[in-house]
N, C-alpha and C positions, 0 to 999 in steps of 0.2 A: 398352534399352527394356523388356524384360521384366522386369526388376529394379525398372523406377518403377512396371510396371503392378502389383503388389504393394502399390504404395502408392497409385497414383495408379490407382483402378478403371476409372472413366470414360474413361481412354487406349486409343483406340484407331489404328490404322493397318493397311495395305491390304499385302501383301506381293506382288508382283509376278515372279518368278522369273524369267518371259521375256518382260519387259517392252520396252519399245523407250524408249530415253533420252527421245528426242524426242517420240514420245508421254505420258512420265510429265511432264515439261519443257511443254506443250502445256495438260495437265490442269490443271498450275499457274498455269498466265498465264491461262487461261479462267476460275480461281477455284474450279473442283471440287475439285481438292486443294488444303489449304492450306500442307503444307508435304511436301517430297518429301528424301529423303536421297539424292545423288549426288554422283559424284566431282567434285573441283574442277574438272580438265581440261577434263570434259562441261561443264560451267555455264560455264567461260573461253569453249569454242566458241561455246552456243548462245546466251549470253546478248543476241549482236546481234540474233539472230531473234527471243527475245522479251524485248525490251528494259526490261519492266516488273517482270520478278522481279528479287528482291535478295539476296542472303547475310541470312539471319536470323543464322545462328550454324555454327560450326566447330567441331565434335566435336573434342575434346583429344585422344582417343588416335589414332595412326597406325597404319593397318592397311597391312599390310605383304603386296608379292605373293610369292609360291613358286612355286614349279616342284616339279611331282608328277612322279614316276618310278615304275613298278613295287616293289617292295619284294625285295631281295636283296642278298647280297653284294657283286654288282659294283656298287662305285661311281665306273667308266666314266663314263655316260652325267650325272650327275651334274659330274662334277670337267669333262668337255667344257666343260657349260652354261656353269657360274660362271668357266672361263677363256675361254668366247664373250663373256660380259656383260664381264670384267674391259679384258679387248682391246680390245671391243666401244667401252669409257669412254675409257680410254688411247688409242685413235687418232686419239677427237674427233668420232665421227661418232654417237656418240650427245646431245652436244650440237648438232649441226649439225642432225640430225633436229626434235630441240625448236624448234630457231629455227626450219628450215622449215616449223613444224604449228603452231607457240602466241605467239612471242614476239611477232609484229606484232598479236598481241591483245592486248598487256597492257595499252595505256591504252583506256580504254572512257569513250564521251561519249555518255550518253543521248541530251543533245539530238539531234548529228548523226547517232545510230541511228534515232530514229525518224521526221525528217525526209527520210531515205535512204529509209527504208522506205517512207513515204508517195510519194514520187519514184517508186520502182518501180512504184507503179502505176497512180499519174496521169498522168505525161511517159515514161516507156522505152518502153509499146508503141507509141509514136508513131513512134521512131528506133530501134525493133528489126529492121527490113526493113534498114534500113541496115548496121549492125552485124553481121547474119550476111550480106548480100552481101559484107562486107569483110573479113570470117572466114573464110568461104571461101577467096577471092581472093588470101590472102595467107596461110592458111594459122597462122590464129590462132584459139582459144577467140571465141567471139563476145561471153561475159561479162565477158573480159579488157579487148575494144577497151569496151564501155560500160563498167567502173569506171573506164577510165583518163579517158574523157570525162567521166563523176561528176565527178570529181577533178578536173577541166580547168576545167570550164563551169559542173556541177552539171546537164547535161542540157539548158542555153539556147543555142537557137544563133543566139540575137543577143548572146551576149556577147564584152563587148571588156574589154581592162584597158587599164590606163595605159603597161603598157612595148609595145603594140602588137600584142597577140597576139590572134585573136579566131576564136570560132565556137565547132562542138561540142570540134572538138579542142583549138582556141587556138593554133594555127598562126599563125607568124610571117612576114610576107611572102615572105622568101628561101626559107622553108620549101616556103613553098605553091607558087611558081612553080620550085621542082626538082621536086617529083610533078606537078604540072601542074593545079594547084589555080587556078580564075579567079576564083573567090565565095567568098572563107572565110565566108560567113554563109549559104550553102547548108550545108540540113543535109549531104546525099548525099554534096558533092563534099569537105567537112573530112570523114567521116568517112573516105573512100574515101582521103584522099591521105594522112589521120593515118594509118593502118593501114598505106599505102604507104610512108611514112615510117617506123616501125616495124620494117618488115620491112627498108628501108635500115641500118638501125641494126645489126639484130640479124646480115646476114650480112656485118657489118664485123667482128664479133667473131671472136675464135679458135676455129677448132672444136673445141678442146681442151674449153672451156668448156659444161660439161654443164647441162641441164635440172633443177630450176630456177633454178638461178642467172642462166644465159643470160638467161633472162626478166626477172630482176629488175636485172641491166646495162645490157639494151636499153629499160628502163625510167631506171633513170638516167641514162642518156647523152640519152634522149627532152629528161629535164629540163636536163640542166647542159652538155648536148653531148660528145661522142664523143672527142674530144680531152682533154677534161680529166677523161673515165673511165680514159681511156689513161694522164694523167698519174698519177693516183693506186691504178693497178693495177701500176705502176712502182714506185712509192712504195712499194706494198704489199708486194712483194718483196724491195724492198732493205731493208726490215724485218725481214725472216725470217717473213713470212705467205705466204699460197696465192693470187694476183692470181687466181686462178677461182674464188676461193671467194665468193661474196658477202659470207656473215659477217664473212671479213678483211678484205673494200675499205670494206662501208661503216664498218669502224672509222676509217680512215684518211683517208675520204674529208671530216670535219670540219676536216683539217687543210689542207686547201685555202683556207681563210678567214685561215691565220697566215703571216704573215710568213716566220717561219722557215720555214715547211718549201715555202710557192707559189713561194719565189723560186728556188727549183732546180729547179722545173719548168715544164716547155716553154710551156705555153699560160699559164700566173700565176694570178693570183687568181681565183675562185671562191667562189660559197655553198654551202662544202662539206655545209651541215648540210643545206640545202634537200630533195637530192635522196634522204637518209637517210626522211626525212617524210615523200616524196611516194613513196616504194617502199611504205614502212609503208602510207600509206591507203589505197592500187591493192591489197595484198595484203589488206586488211580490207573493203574493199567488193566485192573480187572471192567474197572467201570468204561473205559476206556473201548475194550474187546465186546464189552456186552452190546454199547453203542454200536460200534462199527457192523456189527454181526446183525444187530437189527436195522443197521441202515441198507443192507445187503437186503435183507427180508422184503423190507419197504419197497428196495429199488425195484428188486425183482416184480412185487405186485403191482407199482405202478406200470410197469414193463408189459405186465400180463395183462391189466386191465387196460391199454392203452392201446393194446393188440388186441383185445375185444373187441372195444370199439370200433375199428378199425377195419376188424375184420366183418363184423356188424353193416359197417357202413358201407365197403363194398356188396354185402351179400343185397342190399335192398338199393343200390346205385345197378346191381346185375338184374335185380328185379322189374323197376323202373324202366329199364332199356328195353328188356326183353318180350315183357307183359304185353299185349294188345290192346289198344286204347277202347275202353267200353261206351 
């Protein structure tokens, strides 16, 4: 950029050293800045929150990170690092981290971001009393149990489908009379039994199975049933994969839909893919809600701390006036 301003006079731009992502990201979608240079990552995350920026363009060279050490001979602390990072690749868990932080963002549908978004704040605080009564209770995120309702209902809790499911959660009859659900079309009583439900799910699972995978199981099995996560964490195994990995079931868990591979197991056929999809949008609406909620936080403090100021600056502007000059 300094090399075009040599040519190109009139270029100017704003350098921000301690900038906050989501403030320079903010400035953009509001239209004050018109274009902002940030990493991909950061635009992958926030692009749900503000769903009207777009990729102008991708700078060709790749800047590449390092690790700064003091300057000396010993190159100890150094040869550690690059055999932490090498290990680190080789175990797999630096893949694993990417799935659990990015990969259920890669497909991005304006339309459903910004219809979600409008949702958040026309219909959620309606069935947010619910939601954290039933967070509590069972001992869940309370943004979790509404993306999973997002994702159910879309937030209606007079919706029905055609295979028979219905309310905020979409509770199946058998479902709703084991929690003790009498009105799937009360909001209160689907969300409190989905939640209950939920928590059935999640303490079927192996304790072995760590956080967040656990979560994203008890999500699956929420949709395809408990039995036929069990089949395919079987499956997973006698593949030579991790049945607690999430990453490795829902590879395998497509293959509940073929032939070959449903008929050696216990429960049969399944829409293996289904519940691959509906993990993905519970973890994108969820992440989604968490953002938005802390952009609320945010706004709020800048709001208050700006009103400080302000308030501040009148009290010693009253000071100033009033004082006697000495």
């Amino acid at each position: 950029m300094s090399q075009l301003k040599l040519e190109y006079q009139s270029l100017f731009w704003l350098e921000l050293p301690n900038a906050n992502n989501r403030k320079v990201l903010e400035q953009v979608h509001l239209n004050n800045f018109k274009l902002s240079v940030i990493n991909a990552n950061v635009y992958k995350y926030y692009q749900y929150l503000y769903p009207e920026i777009q990729v102008a363009f991708t700078l060709k060279e790749n800047y590449t990170s390092h690790w700064l050490t003091h300057k000396n001979s010993d190159i100890s602390v150094s040869t550690s690092i690059n055999d932490f990072i090498d290990q680190y690749k080789k175990s797999g868990k630096l893949e694993q981290q990417h799935n659990t932080y990015y990969r259920h963002l890669n497909v991005f549908n304006y339309i459903d971001s910004v219809y979600y978004l409008r949702l958040i704040k026309e219909r959620l605080p309606q069935f947010s009393p619910y939601f954290k009564k039933a967070a509590v209770d069972n001992a869940f995120d309370e943004r979790f149990l509404a993306a999973i309702s997002y994702q159910e209902s879309h937030w209606n809790d007079k919706a029905r489908s055609h295979t028979g499911v219905r309310g905020l959660m979409m509770l199946t009859l058998n479902t709703a009379k084991r929690v003790g659900v009498k009105n799937r079309l009360d909001p209160r009583q689907s969300v409190m039994g989905g939640a209950k439900y939920l928590n059935i799910l999640k303490a079927s699972l192996p304790e072995r199975i760590q956080e967040p995978d656990r979560s994203w199981m008890t999500l699956a099995a929420y949709n395809l049933g408990l039995g036929h996560l069990q089949d395919v964490r079987i499956l997973t195994e006698s593949l030579g994969d991790n049945p607690d990995l999430w990453v490795d079931v829902e590879k395998h868990l497509p293959k509940k839909s073929l032939k070959k591979w449903y008929k050696k197991t216990k429960y049969g056929y399944a829409r293996g893919h289904e519940p691959v999809e509906f993990v993905k949008r519970i973890r994108r609406y969820y992440d989604i809600l968490r953002l938005y909620q802390q952009e609320e936080i945010l706004e709020k403090f800048d709001r208050d701390f700006k009103q400080k100021k302000l308030d501040r600056s009148l009290k010693l502007e009253k000071f100033y006036v009033t004082s006697p000059v000495l």
